[in-house]
Every structure is written in C-alpha cells, then in structure tokens.
C-alpha positions in Angstrom: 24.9 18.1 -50.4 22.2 17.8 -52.8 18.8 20.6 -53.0 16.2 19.8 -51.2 12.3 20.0 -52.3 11.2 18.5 -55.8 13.3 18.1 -58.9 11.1 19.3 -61.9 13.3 18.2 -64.7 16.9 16.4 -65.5 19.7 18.4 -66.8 21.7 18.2 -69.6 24.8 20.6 -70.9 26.5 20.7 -73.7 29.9 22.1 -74.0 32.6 22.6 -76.7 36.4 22.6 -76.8 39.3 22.5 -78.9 37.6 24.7 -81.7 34.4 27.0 -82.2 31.7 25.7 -84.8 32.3 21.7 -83.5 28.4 22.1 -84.4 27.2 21.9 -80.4 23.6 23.5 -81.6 23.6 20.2 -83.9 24.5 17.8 -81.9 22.4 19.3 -78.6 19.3 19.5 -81.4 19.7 16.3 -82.4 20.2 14.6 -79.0 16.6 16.2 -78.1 15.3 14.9 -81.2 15.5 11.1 -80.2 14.5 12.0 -76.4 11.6 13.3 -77.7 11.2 10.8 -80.5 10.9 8.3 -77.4 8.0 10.2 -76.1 10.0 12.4 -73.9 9.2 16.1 -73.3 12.5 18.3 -74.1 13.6 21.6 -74.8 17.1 23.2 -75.5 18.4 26.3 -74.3 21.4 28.4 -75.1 24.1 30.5 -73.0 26.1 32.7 -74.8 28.9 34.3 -73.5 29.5 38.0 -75.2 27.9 40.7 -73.3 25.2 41.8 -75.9 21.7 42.3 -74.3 20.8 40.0 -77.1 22.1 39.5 -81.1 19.8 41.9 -82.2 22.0 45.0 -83.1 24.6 43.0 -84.0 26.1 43.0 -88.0 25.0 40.0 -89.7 28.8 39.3 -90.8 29.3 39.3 -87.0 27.1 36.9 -86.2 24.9 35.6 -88.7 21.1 36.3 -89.2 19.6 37.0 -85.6 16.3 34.7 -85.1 13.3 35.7 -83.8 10.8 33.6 -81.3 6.7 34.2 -81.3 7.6 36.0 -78.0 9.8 38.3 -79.8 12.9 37.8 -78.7 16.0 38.3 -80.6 17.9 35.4 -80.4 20.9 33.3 -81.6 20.7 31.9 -84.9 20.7 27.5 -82.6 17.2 28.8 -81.9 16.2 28.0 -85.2 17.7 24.3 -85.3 16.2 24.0 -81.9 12.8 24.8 -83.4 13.3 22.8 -87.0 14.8 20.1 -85.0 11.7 19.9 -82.4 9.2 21.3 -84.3 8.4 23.3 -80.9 8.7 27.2 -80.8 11.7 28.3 -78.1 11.3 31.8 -76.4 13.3 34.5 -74.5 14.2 32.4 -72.1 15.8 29.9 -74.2 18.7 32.5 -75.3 20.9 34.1 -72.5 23.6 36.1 -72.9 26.4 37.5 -70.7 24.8 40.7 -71.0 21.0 39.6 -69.9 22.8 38.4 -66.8 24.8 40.8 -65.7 22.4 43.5 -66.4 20.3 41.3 -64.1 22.4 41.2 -61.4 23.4 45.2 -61.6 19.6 45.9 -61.6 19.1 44.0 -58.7 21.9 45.9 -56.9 20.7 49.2 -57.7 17.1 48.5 -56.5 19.2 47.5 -53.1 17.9 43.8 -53.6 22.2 42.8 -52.2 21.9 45.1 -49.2 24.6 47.0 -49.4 26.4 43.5 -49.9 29.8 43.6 -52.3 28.3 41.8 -55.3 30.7 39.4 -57.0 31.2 36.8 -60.0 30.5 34.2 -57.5 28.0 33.6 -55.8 26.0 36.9 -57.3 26.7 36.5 -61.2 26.8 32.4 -60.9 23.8 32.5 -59.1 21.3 34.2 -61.5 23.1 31.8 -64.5 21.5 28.6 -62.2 18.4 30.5 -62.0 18.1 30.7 -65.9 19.2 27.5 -66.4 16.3 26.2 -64.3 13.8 28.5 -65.5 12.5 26.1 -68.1 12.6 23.1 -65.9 10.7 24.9 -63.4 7.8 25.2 -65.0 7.0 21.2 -65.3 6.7 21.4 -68.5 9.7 19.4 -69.3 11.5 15.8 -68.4 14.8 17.1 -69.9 16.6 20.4 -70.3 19.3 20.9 -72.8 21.6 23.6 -72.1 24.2 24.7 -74.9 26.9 26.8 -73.3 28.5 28.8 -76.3 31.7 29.2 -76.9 34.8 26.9 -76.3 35.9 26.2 -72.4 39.0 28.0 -71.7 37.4 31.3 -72.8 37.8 34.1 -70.4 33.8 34.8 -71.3 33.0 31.6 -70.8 34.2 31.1 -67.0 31.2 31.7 -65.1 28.7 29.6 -67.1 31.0 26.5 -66.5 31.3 27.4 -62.8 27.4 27.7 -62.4 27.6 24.2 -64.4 29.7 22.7 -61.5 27.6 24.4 -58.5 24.4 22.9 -59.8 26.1 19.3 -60.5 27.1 19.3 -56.7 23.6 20.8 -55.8 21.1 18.6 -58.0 22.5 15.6 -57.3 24.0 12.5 -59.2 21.7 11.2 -61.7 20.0 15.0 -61.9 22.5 16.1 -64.6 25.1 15.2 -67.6 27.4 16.8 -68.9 28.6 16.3 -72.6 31.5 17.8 -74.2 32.0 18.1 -78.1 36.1 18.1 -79.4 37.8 17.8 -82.1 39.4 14.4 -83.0 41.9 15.9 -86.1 43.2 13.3 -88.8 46.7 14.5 -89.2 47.4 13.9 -93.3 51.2 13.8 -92.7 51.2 11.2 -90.1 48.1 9.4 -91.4 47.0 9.8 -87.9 44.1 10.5 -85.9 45.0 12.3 -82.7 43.6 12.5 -79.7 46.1 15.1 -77.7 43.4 18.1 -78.2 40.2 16.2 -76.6 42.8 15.6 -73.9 43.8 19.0 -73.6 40.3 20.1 -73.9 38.9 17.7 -71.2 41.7 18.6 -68.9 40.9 22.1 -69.1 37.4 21.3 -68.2 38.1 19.5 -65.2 40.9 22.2 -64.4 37.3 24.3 -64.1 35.8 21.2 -62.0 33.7 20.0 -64.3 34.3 16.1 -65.2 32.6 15.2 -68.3 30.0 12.3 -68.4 30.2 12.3 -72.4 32.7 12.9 -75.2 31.7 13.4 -78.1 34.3 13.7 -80.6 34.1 15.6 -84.8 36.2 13.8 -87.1 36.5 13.4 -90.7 37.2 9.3 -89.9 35.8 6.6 -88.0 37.6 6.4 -84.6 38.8 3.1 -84.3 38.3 1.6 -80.8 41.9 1.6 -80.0 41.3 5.7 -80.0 37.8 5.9 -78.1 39.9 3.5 -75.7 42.5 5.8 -75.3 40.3 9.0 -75.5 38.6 7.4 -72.1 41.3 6.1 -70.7 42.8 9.8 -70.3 39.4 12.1 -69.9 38.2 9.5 -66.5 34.9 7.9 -69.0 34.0 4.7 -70.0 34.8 3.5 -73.8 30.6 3.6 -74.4 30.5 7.1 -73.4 32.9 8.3 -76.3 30.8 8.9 -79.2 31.4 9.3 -83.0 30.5 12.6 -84.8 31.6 12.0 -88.1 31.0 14.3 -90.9 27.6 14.1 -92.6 26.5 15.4 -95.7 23.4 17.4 -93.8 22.9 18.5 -90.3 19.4 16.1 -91.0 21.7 13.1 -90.7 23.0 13.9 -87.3 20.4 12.3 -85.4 20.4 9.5 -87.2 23.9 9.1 -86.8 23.9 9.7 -82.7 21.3 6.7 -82.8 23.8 4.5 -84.3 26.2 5.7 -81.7 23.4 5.4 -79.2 24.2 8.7 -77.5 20.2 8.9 -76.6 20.4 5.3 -74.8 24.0 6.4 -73.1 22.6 9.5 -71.8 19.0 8.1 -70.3 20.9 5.1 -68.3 23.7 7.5 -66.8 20.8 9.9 -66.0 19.0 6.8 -64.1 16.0 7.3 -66.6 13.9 4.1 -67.8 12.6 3.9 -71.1 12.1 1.3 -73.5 11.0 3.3 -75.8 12.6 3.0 -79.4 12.7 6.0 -80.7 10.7 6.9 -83.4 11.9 8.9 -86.5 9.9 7.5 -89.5 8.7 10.9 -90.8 12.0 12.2 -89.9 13.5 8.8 -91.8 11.1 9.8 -95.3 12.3 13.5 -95.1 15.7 12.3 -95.2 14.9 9.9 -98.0 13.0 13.1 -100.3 15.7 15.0 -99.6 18.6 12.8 -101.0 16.6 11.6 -103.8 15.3 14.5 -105.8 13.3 14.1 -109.1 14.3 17.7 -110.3 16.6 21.0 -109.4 15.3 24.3 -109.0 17.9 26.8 -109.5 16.1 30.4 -107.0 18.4 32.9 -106.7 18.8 34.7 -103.2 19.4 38.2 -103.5 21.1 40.2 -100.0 23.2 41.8 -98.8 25.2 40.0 -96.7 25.7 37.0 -99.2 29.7 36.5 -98.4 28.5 34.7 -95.1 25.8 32.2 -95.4 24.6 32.0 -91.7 23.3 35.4 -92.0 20.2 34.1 -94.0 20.6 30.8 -92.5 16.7 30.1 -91.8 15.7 31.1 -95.5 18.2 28.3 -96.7 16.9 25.9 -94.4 13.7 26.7 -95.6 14.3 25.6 -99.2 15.5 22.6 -97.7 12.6 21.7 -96.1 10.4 23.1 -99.3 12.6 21.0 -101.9 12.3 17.6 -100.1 8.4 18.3 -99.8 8.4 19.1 -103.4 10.6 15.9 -104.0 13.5 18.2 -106.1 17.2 19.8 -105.2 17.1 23.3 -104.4 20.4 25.3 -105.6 20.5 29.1 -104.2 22.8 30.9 -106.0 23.6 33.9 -103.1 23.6 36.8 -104.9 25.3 39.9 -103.9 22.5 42.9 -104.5 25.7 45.3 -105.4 26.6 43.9 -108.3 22.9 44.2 -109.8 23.1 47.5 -110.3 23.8 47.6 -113.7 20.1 46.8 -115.4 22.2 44.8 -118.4 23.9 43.0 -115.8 20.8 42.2 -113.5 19.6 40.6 -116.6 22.7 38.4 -117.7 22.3 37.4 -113.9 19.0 36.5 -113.6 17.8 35.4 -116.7 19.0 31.6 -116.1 17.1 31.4 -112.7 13.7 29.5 -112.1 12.9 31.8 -109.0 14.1 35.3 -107.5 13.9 35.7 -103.4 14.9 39.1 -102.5 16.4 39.0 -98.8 15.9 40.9 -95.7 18.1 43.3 -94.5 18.5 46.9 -93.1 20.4 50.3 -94.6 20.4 51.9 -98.0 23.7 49.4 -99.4 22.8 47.3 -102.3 18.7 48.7 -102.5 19.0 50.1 -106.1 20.3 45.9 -107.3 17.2 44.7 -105.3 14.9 46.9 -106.6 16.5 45.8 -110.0 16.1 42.3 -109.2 12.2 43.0 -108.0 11.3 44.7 -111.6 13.4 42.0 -114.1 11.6 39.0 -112.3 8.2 41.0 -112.4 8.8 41.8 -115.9 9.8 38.9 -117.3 7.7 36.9 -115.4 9.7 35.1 -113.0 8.3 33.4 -109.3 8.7 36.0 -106.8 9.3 36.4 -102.9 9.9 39.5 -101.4 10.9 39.1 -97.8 10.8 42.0 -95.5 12.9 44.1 -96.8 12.2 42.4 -100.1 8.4 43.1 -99.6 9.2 47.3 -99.5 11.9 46.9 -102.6 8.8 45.2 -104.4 6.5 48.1 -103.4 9.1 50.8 -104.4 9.6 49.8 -107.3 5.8 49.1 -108.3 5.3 52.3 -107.3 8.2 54.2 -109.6 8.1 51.4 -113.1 4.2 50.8 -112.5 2.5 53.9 -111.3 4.7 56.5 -112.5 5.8 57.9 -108.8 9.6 57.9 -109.6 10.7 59.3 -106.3 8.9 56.9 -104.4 11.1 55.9 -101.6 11.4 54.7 -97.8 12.5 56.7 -95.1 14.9 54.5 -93.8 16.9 54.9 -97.3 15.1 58.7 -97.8 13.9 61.0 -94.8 13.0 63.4 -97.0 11.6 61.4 -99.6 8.0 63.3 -100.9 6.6 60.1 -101.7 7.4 57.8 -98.6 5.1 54.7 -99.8 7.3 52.8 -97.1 7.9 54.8 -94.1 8.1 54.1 -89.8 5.7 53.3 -87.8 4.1 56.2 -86.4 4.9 55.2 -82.4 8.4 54.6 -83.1 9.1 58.0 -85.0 10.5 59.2 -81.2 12.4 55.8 -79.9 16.0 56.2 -80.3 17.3 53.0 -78.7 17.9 50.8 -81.7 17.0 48.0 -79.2 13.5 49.2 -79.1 12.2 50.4 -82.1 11.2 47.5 -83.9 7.7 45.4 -84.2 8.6 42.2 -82.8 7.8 38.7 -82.4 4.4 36.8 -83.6 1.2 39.0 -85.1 -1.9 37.9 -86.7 -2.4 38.5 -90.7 -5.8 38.3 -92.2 -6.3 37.3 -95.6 -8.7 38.0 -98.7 -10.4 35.0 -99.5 -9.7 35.6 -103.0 -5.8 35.9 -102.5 -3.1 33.7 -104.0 -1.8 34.3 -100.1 -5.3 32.5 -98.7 -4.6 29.9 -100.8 -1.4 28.8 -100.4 -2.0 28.9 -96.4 -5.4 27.2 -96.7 -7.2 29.4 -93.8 -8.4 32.9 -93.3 -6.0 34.5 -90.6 -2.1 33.5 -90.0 0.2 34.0 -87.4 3.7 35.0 -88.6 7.0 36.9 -86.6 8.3 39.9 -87.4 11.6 42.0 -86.9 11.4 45.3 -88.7 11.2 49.1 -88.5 9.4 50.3 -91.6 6.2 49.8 -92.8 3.5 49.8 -95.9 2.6 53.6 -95.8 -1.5 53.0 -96.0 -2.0 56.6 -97.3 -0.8 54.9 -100.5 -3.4 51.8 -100.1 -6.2 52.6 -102.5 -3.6 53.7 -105.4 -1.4 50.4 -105.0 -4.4 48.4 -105.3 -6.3 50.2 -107.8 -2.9 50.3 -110.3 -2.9 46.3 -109.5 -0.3 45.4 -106.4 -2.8 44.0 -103.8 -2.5 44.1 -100.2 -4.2 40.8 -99.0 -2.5 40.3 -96.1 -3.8 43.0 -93.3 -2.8 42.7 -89.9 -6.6 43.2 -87.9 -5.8 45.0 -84.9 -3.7 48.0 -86.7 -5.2 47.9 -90.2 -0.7 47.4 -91.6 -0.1 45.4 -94.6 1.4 42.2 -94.2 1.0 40.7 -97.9 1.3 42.3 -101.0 0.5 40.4 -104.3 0.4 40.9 -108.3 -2.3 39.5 -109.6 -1.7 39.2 -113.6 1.9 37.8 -112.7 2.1 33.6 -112.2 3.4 33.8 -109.0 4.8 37.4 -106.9 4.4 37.9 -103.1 5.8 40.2 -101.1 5.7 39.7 -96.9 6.6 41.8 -94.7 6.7 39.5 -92.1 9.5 36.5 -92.4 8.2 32.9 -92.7 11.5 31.2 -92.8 11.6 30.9 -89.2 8.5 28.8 -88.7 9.9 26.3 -91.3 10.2 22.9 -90.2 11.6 19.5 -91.5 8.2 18.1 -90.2 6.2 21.3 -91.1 8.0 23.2 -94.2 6.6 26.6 -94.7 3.5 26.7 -97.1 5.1 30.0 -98.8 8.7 28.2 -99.6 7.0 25.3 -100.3 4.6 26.9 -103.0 7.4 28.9 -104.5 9.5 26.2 -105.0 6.5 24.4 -106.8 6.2 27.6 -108.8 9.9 27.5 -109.4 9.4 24.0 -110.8 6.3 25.2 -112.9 8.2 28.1 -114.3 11.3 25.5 -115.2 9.2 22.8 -117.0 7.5 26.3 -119.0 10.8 27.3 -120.1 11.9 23.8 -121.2 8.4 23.8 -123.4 9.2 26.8 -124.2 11.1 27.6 -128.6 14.3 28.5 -128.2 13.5 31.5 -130.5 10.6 32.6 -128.0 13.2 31.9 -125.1 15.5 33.9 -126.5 13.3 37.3 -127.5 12.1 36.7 -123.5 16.0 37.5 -122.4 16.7 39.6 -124.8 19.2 37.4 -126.5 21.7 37.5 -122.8 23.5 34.8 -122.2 23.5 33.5 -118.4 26.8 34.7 -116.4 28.4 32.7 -114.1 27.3 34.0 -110.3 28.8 32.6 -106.8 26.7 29.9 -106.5 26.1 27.1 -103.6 24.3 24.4 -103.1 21.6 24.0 -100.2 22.3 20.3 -100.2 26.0 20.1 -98.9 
C-alpha cells in the first residue's frame, strides 16, 4: 500500500556491512556529486546510531573532529565531505543520532502527546526516524535525498534505522526509493583469491531485517572480475549491472570519477524511474583533480594539536590544505605534530626549524598548551607563516602577551581560573551554564574587517561570515594594550564588539582566528585563509632557498631538523 498525497522527493540509503570505515560518507558524497553534476538538486543526510544528543562532547580520539554547520549544529565529521563534495552547507537536520530520536520520542510522551499509550521501538521510535528522514524532502527543495545510515547492519544500535528503511520502501512506493549497500570484497593473499562469502553474509543479514538491496557496491583492493559481480548477484537477488566496483583510490577526489566509470549515477536514476540525459558535468571537478596530482612544488606546514595520533580529529583542516595546495598548484605535506613534545624550547626549535609554515590546532583543556604556546613564539620569532586556529588564536595572544608585553602570568581561564591577567577568558553569559552541551558560541557569525588588514585582503570584502565552536574568548579589557604593543585585532564581530582576527603587522605573514575556516573549505571553493597561507608557505620556502647557508644557519641557531611523525595530505 503505497502513501497517498504528493511525493516531494526520491529516496536514497546507503548502508554498510561486513566492516566499519567501507567509506559510506564517500561513496554517498560522491553519488550526489554526479546527480547534481547532471543538474539535479541533492542533499545527503546522516543517521548515526550511538545515543549521543550529538558528537559534540564526545573525545576527539573517540570520534574524530566534531563539524559544525552555519546553523550551529554539532555534527558528524560526513558533514564535511557532504559540504566539500556539494559545495552546499548541510544543517541540523542533516545529522541524527539515536539520542536526538529517542529524546524525541520521550519528550513527546511526557507532554502526553501518546495518550497514555505504551510507547514502543515500533511504531513510536521508527516512526519519528521516517519523519527525519523525510524532513529534507519535505521542503521541495530537493529531487533526491541521500540517507547514510551509520554503522554496519547487524548492529544492535543500528536495528531501528533499517526497520524504518523497510516501512518507508513499502510505504513510498517502487520507484520512490533505493537502497545501496557498501561491503567488503577481501582479496585473500593465501589463496590468491577474491571472496565474495562476506557481501553474502552481509546482504543476507540485510534481507534477514527485510530489506533487499537494489545496489551492491563492493571495496576491494582488485578489479572484480565479472565471473565475481556474477556470482555476487546471483546470491544477493540483483542484477550483474547493479554490482559496482569501489576499488581503492589514491584520494577520496577520485571516487566520483571512478562511480562514473562504474555508472552507479546512470544505474541508480533508471531503477529510480528518473529521465535524464544529462551527462554529467565535472570539468572543474576534472582540473582540481588534475592540480592536485601534478604539483609544481611541496610545502612542508606543520600541524600542531593535540590529538595528532588520530588524523580524523582535525580532518577538515587537512582537507583544507588539500583544496589550498591544488589551488596553489604544489603538494602539501603536514607533518602532525604532537604539542607535548614541544615543550622543551631546544626541542621546539630542532622541530620546527625545517618547516615552511606552523598551524597551531584547535582544541580544548590545559594538555599540551605550554608546546603550543612554544610553537606560536619560535614561528613569530623566527619569522615563519602563521595560523592560529581557535585555540591556536588564544595560544598566539598568550604568548604575545607574556614574550611581547611583559605580562608573564597572562593566562585563560579555561587553563587558569585564577589567573590575574585573564587576556583570554569566558564569555560573560556563559560564566553560569553548566551543561557542557550549552555553553558554547555556535554556528555562523559575522566578522568585520579593517580595510587596512592583511585579513581584508586575503578575503577581498569588508564583512565575512565564519562558524564557530568555542568557549573562551579575546578578553577586550586587554584591546587597546594588544594593539598599541603591535598584535591587531582586525577582525571584530559587529553585534558584540568580540575579536575574531588577530594579526602581527611587522611579521610576513601571522593570523590568529578564533573562528575555524576549515569547514567552509571546498574542492570548488578552497578557503582564502589556507589558500593564502599555503602561498606564504611557498614564499617563505623559495626565501630560504635564496637564502646563504651561513645566514640560514645563524637564523636556526645552528639546529639541525629532527625527524617528526610525518604524513602526507596526498595519500
């Protein structure tokens, strides 16, 4: 029995088995990439299954970095391929969470909204899942929603989601919705073998849930040969052209270009009833591609945080470089460095001294400040391209304030209650909030800038939009000495008077943002900040090149470079 009244928008979901990180965000982005490459209106949504309100008190090591929409949501780090993928901003309701809908669903119950009814996983709990999954396609602003459901089918957590996947295939109708399910297709180096036994497994347990897939698309490290995609659809009930090829790429920017070959965008419109003869176009997407894997030079930027060990916990800021090395036509290489070690001023030195560029992260806590404020003074001594992010932003004004201006307990609150000179402290209406959920500014704000700025220039206008997630701010009480001792605030948010950019005017290139561009960075809009520090990285490299070895060396202080964890952007 199919719904009656109007159909805004077709239906799409993603699923995973066999193995978490299959890449289900990358192949969901990517999908939506040629759809809307053929003129189509998209937008991708994601259900994940832990009971979190949302991933923002979560550890980074948990979970990786947590993203943040205009809307200020705290979201799941897929958002962000979503967005650099689409080049469209996602919002709150494009991240769900086990949590969001059961606190729902208990709300509801409490205000008596059940009357009195017993309130179960089905039809209560699968019921408000349908009603976020249709949310977006409600509005009419879409022809196709994506829906990523996290996690791997078989899950305990993931139970419900795949049940409200099989109501609304019944209840939408045939050609309403399609249902795609990523699995692992493992070459076996002892048999010399590619075997197909877990998509099997996987599929099985799918329809065990009654869910047949339309689409299998199947991660492996060879080509499947057709006698396997035979096989693979022979068992799982599809035909041989709806078992697609994932093979390994060396970015996630190949991806769509490689489900184009497989024609996963022309399988998915027929079996969805959907004309179009459009071809899709990815030129721009084709010449990013082609900057990318041909650089003219390598920048060697050093990322200093605090949750270096796992790399998805700053994953938007390496993305960023991505984006800003192909637009500068030259390899990026981070070199994730762990703010501990640089404790040790000597150290710090032998560290840093063989980078072109110094980013100091984001992050929360007192663990691994006193390396980052070392980090912050070397490069402004010694006259390396600086980006203070956030965090990075307050360990550049600490530290200004205690080598510069002779405040040596300067201090933030968050590291120093008690500090007597709090030039970063907390915002004055959040001083009472004790729900960690709460008590941060989130989301998009304006920032004006000075016309005379290095900031005005690199963005080319006079007032910005940028997100934020933070606690702490620029104390203004210390606004006049900052600027008159030479760190400038020229970024000023116009409806609170709070600094958003801090600069250093006789230094080639040092910013400080409180704010944290790396999640407005596209492939087909990189980030004017990243980009303009990596072309300051690239300035600062050919000046050391030019540069007598004799002068080089009295500019280290004789230190040799060290050896640090390094990895490249470019996989």
């Amino acid at each position: 029995m199919a719904a009656t009244g109007p159909k805004s928008a077709k239906y799409i979901f993603v699923t995973g088995g066999v193995t978490s990180s299959l890449g289900k965000g990358i192949i969901a982005s990517s999908l939506a990439k040629l759809l809307q490459a053929r003129g189509l209106s998209v937008t991708i949504q994601k259900f994940d299954p832990y009971i979190n309100i949302d991933p923002g008190t979560l550890n980074p090591y948990e979970h990786g970095e947590c993203y943040v929409t205009d809307d200020g949501a705290e979201t799941d780090l897929d958002l962000g391929h979503y967005e650099r993928f689409l080049n469209r901003p996602t919002s709150q309701a494009n991240n769900i969470t086990t949590g969001r809908i059961y606190n729902n669903v208990i709300t509801r119950e409490r205000r008596g909204d059940f009357l009195g009814k017993t309130v179960q996983v089905v039809p209560h709990i699968t019921d408000e899942i349908k009603r976020n999954i249709r949310l977006l396609g409600d509005t009419g602003q879409y022809d196709i929603v994506i829906t990523e459901i996290g996690g791997c089918v078989g899950d305990i957590e993931s139970l419900p989601f795949v049940e409200a996947v099989r109501q609304l295939k019944f209840e939408l109708g045939e050609k309403d919705t399609l249902v795609i399910h990523l699995t692992l297709v493992p070459y076996l180096q002892s048999a010399g073998e590619l075997k197909t036994k877990p998509t099997q497994h996987s599929v099985r347990m799918l329809l065990e849930n009654g869910v047949q897939p339309d689409i299998i698309v199947c991660r492996t490290e060879h080509p499947l040969p057709q006698e396997i995609r035979r096989k693979i659809a022979l068992f799982c009930n599809v035909q041989v052209s709806s078992v697609i090829e994932a093979a390994d790429a060396s970015t996630i920017y190949d991806v769509p270009l490689l489900m184009q070959k497989e024609r996963l965008d022309q399988r998915a419109l027929y079996m969805m009833g959907l004309y179009n003869d459009k071809d899709a176009d990815l030129e721009e997407w084709k010449s990013f591609l082609g900057r990318l894997k041909n650089p003219g030079d390598t920048v060697k930027i050093g990322l200093v945080g605090k949750y270096v060990e796992l790399k998805d916990a700053y994953k938007s800021i390496a993305e960023a470089f991505i984006h800003a090395g192909a637009q500068n036509e030259c390899k990026v290489q981070l070199e994730w460095i762990q703010s501990e070690t640089l404790v040790d001023e000597n150290h710090c030195a032998d560290v840093l001294s063989g980078l072109d560029a110094v980013l100091v992260a984001p992050g929360f806590g007192e663990r691994g400040i006193d390396g980052k404020i070392n980090a912050v003074r070397l490069a402004r001594e010694k006259g390396i391209p600086f980006l203070g992010i956030c965090l990075g932003m307050q360990m550049a004004v600490i530290e200004y304030a205690r080598n510069v201006m002779g405040i040596a307990d300067a201090h933030s609150t968050e590291m120093e209650p008690e500090t007597a000179n709090p030039v970063i402290s907390l915002m004055a209406g959040q001083k009472d909030v004790t729900n960690k959920g709460g008590t941060m500014r989130l989301g998009s704000y304006a920032c004006k800038l000075k016309r005379d700025s290095l900031a005005h220039k690199i963005y080319g206008k006079a007032t910005i939009q940028e997100r934020h997630r933070h606690r702490y701010e620029f104390n203004n009480d210390y606004l006049d000495q900052f600027e008159k001792a030479g760190l400038r605030p020229t970024g000023i948010n116009p409806d609170t008077g709070l600094v958003e950019i801090v600069e250093l005017a006789n230094h080639p290139w040092f910013v400080g943002v409180q704010f944290h561009p790396e999640l407005k960075s596209t492939v087909l809009n990189p980030h004017p900040l990243f980009v303009k520090f990596v072309g300051a990285a690239l300035t600062y490299k050919q000046q050391k090149q030019n540069t007598p070895i004799s002068a080089t060396a009295d500019a280290t202080s004789g230190v040799e470079t060290t050896p640090v964890e390094t990895a490249e952007v470019i996989g």
